[in-house]
C-alpha positions in Angstrom: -1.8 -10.2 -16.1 0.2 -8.1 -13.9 2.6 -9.1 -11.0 2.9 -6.8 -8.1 5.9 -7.1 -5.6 6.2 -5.1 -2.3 9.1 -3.5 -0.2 10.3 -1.3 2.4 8.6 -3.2 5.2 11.0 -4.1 8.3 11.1 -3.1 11.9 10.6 0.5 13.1 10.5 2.0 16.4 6.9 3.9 17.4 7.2 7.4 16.0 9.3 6.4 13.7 9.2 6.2 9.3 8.5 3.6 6.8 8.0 4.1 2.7 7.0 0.9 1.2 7.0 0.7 -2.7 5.0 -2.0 -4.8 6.3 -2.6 -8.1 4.6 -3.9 -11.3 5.8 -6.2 -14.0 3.8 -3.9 -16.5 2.6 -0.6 -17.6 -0.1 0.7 -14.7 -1.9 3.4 -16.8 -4.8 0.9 -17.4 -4.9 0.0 -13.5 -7.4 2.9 -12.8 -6.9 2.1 -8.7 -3.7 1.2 -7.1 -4.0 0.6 -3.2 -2.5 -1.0 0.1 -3.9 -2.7 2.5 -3.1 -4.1 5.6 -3.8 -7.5 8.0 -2.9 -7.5 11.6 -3.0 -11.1 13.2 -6.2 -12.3 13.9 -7.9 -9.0 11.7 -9.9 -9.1 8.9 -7.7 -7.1 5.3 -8.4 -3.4 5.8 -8.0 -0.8 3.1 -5.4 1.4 4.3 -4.7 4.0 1.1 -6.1 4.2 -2.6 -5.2 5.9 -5.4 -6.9 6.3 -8.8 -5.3 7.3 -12.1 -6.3 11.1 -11.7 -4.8 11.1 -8.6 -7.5 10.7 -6.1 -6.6 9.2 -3.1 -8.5 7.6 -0.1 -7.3 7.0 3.5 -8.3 5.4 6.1 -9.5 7.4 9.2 -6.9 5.9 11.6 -3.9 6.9 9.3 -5.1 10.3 8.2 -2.8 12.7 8.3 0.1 9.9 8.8 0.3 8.1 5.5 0.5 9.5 2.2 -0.4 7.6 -0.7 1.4 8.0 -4.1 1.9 6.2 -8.1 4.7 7.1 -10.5 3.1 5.8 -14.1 6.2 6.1 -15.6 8.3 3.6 -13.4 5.2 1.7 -13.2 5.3 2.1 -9.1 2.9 2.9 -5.8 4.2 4.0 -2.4 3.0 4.7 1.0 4.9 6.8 2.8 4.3 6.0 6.8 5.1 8.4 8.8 4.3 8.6 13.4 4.0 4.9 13.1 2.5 3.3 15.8 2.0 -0.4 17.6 -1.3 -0.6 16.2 0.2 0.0 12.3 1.9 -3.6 12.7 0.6 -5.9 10.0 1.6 -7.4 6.8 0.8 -4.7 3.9 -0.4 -6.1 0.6 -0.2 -4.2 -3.1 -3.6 -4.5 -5.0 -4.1 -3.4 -8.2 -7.6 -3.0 -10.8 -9.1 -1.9 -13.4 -12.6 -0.3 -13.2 -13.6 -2.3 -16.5 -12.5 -5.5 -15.4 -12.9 -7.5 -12.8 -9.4 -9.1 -12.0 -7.7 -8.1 -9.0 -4.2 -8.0 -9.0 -2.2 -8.6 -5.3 1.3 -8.8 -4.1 2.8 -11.3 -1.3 3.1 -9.0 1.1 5.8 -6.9 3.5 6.2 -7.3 6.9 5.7 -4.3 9.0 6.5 -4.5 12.4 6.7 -1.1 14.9 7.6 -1.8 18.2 9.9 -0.6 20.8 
């Protein structure tokens, strides 16, 4: 079992910066993908960001360019640094977490993120 807690979510004018951080209660070596995702109100969970243990990431195409994607093994840590936010960005981002070899998926509770003028 592994518990994942987000932060860095809050309210941010368009334009502006965000880096939210999900940390976990245990070593992440074994969780081969770390990734956030996002769910705007009335929206279905979208992948946003993925990263794998060798450090390959995955964006989606509407953040390209805007969000980078990151893990620390050592402190056991993911982060998404947002930067040009936009109206459209606002959601509630979720941590998830998994191994390749298991099936059990790992989520946090969720940070607010809210960009508006």
């Amino acid at each position: 079992q592994v518990q994942l807690v987000e932060s860095g979510g809050g309210l941010v004018q368009p334009g502006g910066s965000l880096r939210l951080s999900c940390a976990a209660s245990r070593n992440i070596f074994s969780l081969d993908v770390m990734a956030w995702y996002r769910q705007a109100p009335g929206k279905q969970r979208e992948l946003v960001a993925s990263i794998t243990n060798g450090g390959r990431t995955n964006y989606a195409d509407s953040v390209k360019g805007r969000f980078t994607v990151s893990r620390d093994n050592a402190k056991n840590t993911v982060n998404l640094q947002m930067n040009s936010l936009r109206p459209e960005d606002t959601a509630v981002y979720y941590c998830k977490a998994y191994s390749t070899l298991s099936p059990q998926r790992y989520w946090g509770q969720g940070t607010q993120v809210t960009v508006s003028s």
